[in-house]
C-alpha positions in Angstrom: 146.0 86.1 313.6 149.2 88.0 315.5 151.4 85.9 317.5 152.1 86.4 321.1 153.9 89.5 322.3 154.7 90.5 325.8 152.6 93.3 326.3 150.4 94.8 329.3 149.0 91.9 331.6 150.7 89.1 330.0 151.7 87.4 326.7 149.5 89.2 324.1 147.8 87.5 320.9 145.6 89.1 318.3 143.2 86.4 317.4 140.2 87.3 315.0 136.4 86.1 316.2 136.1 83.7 313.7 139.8 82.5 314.3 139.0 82.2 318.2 136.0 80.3 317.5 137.3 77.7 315.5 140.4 77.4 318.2 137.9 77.3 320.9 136.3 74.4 319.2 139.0 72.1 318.7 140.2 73.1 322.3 136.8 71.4 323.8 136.8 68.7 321.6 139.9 67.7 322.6 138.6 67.9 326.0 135.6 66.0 325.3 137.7 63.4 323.9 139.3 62.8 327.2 136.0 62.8 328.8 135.9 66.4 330.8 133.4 68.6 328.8 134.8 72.2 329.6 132.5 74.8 331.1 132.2 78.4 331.1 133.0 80.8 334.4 129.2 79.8 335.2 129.8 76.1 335.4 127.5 75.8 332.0 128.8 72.6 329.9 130.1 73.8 326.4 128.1 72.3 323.7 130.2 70.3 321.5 129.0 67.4 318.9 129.1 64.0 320.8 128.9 64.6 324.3 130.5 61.9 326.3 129.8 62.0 330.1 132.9 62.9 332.4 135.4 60.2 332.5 134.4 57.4 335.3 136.4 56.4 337.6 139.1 53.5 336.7 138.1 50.2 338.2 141.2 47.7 338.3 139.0 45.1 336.0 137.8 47.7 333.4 141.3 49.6 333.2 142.4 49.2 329.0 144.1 51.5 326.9 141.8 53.4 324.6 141.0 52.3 321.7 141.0 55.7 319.5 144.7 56.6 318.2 144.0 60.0 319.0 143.0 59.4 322.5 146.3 57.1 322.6 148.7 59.8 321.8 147.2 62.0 324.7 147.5 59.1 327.3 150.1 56.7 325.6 151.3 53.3 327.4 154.1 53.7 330.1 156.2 51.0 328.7 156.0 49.1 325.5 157.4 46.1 326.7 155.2 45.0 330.1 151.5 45.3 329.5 151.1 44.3 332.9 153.3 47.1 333.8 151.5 49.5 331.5 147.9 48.3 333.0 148.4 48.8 336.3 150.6 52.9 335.9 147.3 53.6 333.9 145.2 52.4 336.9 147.1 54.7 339.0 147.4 57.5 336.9 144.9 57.8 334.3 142.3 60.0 335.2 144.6 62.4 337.2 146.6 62.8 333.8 143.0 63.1 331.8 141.8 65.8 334.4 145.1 67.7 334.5 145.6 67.9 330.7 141.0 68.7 330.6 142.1 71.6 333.6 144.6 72.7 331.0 142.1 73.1 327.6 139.4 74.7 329.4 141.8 77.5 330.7 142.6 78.0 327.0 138.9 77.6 326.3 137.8 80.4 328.9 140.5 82.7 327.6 139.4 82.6 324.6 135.6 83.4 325.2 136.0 87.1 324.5 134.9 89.5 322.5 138.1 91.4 322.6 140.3 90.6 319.5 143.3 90.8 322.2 143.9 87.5 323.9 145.9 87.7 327.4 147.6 84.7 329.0 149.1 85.8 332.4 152.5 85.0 332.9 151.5 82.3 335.0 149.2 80.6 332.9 151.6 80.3 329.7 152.9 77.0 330.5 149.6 75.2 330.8 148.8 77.4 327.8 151.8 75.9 326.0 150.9 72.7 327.2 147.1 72.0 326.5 148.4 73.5 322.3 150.6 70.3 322.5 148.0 68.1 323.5 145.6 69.4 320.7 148.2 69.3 317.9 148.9 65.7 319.3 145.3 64.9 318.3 145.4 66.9 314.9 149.0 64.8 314.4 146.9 61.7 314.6 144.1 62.9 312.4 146.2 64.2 309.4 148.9 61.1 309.8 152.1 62.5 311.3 154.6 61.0 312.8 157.7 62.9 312.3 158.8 66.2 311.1 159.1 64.7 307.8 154.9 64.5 307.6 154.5 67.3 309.2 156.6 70.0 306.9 154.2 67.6 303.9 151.0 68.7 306.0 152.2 72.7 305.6 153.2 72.4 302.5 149.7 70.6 301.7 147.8 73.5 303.6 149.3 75.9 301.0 149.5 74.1 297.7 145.9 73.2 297.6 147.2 69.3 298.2 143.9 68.6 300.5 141.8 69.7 297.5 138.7 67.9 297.5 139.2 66.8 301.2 137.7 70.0 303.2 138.0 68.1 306.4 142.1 67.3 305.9 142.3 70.9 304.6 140.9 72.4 307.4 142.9 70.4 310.1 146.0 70.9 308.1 145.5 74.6 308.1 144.8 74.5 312.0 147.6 72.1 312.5 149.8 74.6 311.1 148.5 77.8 313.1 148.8 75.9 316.2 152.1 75.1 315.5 153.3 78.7 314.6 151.3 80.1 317.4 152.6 77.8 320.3 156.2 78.8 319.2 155.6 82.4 319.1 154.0 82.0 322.9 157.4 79.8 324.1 159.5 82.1 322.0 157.7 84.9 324.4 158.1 82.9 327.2 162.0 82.6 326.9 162.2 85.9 326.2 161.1 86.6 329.8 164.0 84.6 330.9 167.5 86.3 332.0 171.2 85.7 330.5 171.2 83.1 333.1 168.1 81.2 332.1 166.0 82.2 335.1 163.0 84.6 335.8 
């Protein structure tokens, strides 16, 4: 895996088929996990394990916060202190949040379905491709444990001193966890490079 590069078209990545495929698959899981399977350019659902139907509706009866920490950390409570307050901004805003961050992982999804070892993200698209990496190391975070920068240098320092031994499942997240990390900073580091002695475009 090569980290993003301006180059012709866009912000440039060389990402290996097997490396794309893996990527690909956390990216719809995540989405599946906030209820919006992502599809291909021909509207076919991806096939992921556990398919959940789309995300219904939000009554104001059946509005709760979920349940899986993962989940929680994609759509966390709006104030700590006023569940009453908390209840009724998730009413509101829930499943516009939940489709906005799904729009955003099945861009990532679709770029990735290419043959091509050369991924392109159009200037235009970086951001939510910045964004919807966030939202998947958020649920990685929450697999492995992390909560501060202080877990999360243990969880690369795991990945390569053979730590997860015995656990392939940590392993494997840990190793992901990391090159989603490295790769999201070399796409903003891109990103700003676009940007003039000023700060702007």
């Amino acid at each position: 895996m090569h980290g993003f590069r301006r180059g012709r078209g866009g912000f440039v990545a060389r990402i290996g088929t097997s490396e794309r495929q893996i990527v690909a698959r956390v990216v719809a899981d995540t989405a599946q996990l906030l209820g919006h399977p992502v599809t291909d350019d021909a509207g076919e659902t991806s096939v992921v394990e556990g398919d959940v139907p789309p995300w219904p509706v939000l009554e104001t009866d059946d509005v709760v916060p979920p349940t899986d920490p993962a989940l929680a950390r994609l759509l966390p409570s709006a104030s700590l202190d006023d569940d009453a307050v908390a209840l009724e901004f998730r009413r509101l805003t829930e499943n516009e949040v939940r489709a906005q961050k799904a729009e955003r992982l099945a861009l990532v999804w679709r770029s990735l379905q290419t043959d091509a070892s050369r991924v392109v993200v159009a200037p235009g698209d970086a951001p939510a491709w910045a964004a919807a990496l966030t939202d998947v190391r958020l649920v990685l975070a929450e697999r492995l444990g992390i909560e501060d920068d202080e877990d999360a240098e243990d969880v690369y320092v795991g990945a390569q001193d053979g730590a997860f031994d015995g656990d392939e499942v940590a392993r494997a997240m840990a190793t992901l966890y990391a090159a989603l990390s490295w790769l999201q900073e070399t796409l903003l580091q891109a990103m700003l490079g676009e940007l003039g002695d000023d700060g702007t475009d």
